[in-house]
C-alpha positions as CSV (number, residue, x, y, z in Angstrom):
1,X,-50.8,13.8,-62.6
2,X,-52.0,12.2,-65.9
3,X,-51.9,8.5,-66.3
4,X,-52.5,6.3,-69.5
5,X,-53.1,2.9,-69.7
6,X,-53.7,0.6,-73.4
7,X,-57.5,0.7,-72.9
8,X,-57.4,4.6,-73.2
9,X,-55.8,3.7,-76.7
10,X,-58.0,0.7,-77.8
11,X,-59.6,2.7,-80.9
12,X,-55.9,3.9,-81.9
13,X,-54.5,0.1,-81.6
14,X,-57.3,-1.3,-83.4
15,X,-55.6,0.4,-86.6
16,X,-52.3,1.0,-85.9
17,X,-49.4,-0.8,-86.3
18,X,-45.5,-0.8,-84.3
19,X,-47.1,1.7,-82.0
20,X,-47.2,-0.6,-79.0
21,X,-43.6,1.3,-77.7
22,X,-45.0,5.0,-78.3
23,X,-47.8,3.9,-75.6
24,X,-45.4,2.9,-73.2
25,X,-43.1,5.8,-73.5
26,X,-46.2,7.9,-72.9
27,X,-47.2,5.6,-69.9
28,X,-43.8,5.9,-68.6
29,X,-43.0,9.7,-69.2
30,X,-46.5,10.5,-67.3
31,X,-45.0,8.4,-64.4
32,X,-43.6,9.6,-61.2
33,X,-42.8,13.1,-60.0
34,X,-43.8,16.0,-62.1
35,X,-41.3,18.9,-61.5
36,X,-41.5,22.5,-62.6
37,X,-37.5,23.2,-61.8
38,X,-35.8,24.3,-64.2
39,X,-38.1,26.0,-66.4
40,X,-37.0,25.5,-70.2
41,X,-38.5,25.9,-73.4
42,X,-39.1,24.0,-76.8
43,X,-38.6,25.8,-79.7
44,X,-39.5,24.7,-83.3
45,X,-36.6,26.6,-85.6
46,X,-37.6,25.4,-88.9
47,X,-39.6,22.1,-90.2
48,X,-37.0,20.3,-88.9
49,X,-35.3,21.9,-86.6
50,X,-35.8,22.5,-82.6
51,X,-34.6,23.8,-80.0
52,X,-34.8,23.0,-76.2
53,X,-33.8,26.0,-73.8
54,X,-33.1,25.4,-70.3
55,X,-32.7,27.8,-67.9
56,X,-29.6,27.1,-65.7
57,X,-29.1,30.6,-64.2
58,X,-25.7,30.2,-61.5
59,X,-24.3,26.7,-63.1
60,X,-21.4,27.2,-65.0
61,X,-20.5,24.6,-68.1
62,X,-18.2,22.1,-65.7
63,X,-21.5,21.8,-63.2
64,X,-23.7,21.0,-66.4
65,X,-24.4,17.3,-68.5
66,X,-25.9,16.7,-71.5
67,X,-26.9,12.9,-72.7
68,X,-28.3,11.0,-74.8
69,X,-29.1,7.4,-74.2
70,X,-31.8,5.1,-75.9
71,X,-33.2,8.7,-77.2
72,X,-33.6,10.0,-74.3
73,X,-31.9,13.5,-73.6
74,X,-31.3,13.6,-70.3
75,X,-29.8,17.4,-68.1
76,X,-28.3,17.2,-65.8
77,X,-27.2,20.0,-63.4
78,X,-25.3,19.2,-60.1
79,X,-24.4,22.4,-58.0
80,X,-21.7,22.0,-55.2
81,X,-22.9,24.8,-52.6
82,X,-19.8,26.5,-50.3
83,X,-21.6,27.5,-46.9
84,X,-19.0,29.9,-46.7
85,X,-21.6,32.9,-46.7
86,X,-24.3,33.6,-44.4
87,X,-27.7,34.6,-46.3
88,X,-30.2,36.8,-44.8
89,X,-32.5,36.0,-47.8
90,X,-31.9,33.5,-50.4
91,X,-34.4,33.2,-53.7
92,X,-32.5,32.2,-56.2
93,X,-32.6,28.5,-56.8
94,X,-29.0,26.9,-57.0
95,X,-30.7,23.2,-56.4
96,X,-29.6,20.3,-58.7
97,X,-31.5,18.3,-61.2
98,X,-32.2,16.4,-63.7
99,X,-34.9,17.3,-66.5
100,X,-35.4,14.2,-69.2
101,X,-36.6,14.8,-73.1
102,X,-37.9,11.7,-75.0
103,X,-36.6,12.3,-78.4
104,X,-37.7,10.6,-82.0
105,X,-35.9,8.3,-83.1
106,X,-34.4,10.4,-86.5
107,X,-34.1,13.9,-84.1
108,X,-30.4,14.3,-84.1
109,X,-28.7,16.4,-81.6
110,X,-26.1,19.0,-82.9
111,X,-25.1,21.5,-80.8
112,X,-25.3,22.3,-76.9
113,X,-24.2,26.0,-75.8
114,X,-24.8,28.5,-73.0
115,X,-25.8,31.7,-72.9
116,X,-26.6,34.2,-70.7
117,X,-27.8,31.7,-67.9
118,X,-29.6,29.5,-71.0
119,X,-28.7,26.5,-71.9
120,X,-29.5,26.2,-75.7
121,X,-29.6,22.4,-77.1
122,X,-29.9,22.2,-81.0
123,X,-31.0,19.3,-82.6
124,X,-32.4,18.3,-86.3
125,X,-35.1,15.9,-87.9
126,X,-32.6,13.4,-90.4
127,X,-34.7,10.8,-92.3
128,X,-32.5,8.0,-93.2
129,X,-33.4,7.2,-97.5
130,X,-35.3,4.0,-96.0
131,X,-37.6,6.1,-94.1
132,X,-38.8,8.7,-97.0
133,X,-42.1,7.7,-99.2
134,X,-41.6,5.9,-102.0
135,X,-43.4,4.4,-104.6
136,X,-44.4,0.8,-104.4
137,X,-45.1,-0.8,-108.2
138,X,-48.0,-3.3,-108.7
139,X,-48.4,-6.4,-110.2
140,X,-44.8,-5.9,-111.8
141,X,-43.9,-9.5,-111.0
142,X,-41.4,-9.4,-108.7
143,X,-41.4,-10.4,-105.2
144,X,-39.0,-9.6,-102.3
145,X,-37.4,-12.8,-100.8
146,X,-37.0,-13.3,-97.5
147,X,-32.6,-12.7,-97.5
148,X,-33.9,-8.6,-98.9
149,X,-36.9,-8.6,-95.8
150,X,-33.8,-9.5,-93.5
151,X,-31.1,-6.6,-94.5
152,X,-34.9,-3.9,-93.9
């Protein structure tokens, strides 16, 4: 298991500003028990488009959750087993769990579906107009007052 702490980061903080959270979500993701079950993917459709597939092989859609909270995308799967048949053998995993994505802040999610035992989660990159470079004049005169800082 891989733990951070700040002083790892010291030569990034040094010039970095508003970072300070992205630390801790990386402290905090790296914390507590790393699991392997289920196995998904992360797929990058376009420049800003992705794609996480999770294999969920036996759940059906009613067993299944998808949410996002504080942008964190958290599935869940939650299988109710009937003892009803006696296994000789039994390999396939019907277990539940819950896997966690930390997502930016402008990823967007669109579109969940299943397929063939995968779970397929779209989502897309939106940058609000505030967020997209712009040009900032010099020596023009003007100045920003405090009420325009406040609506930012």
């Amino acid at each position: 298991m891989v733990r951070f702490n700040t002083a790892q980061f010291d030569p990034f903080l040094r010039s970095s500003i508003g970072f300070d959270q992205l630390f801790r979500e990386l402290d905090r993701v790296t914390d507590g028990k790393v699991t392997n079950y289920p196995p998904y993917n992360i797929v990058k459709v376009s420049e800003d488009s992705y794609r996480i597939e999770v294999a969920v092989s036996g759940f059906s859609e009613d067993e299944l959750t998808v949410e996002l909270k504080d942008n964190v995308l958290t599935v869940t799967g939650d299988k109710e087993e009937t003892e009803s048949q006696e296994y000789l053998y039994k390999g396939i995993g019907a277990r539940g769990f819950e896997r966690k994505f930390t997502l930016a802040a402008d990823l967007v999610v669109k579109h969940a579906d299943i397929n063939n035992g995968i779970l397929s989660i779209d989502m897309e990159l939106v940058i609000p107009e505030h967020k997209k470079p712009r040009k900032i004049e010099i020596g023009k005169g003007t100045t920003i007052s405090e009420k325009e800082l406040l609506v930012e």
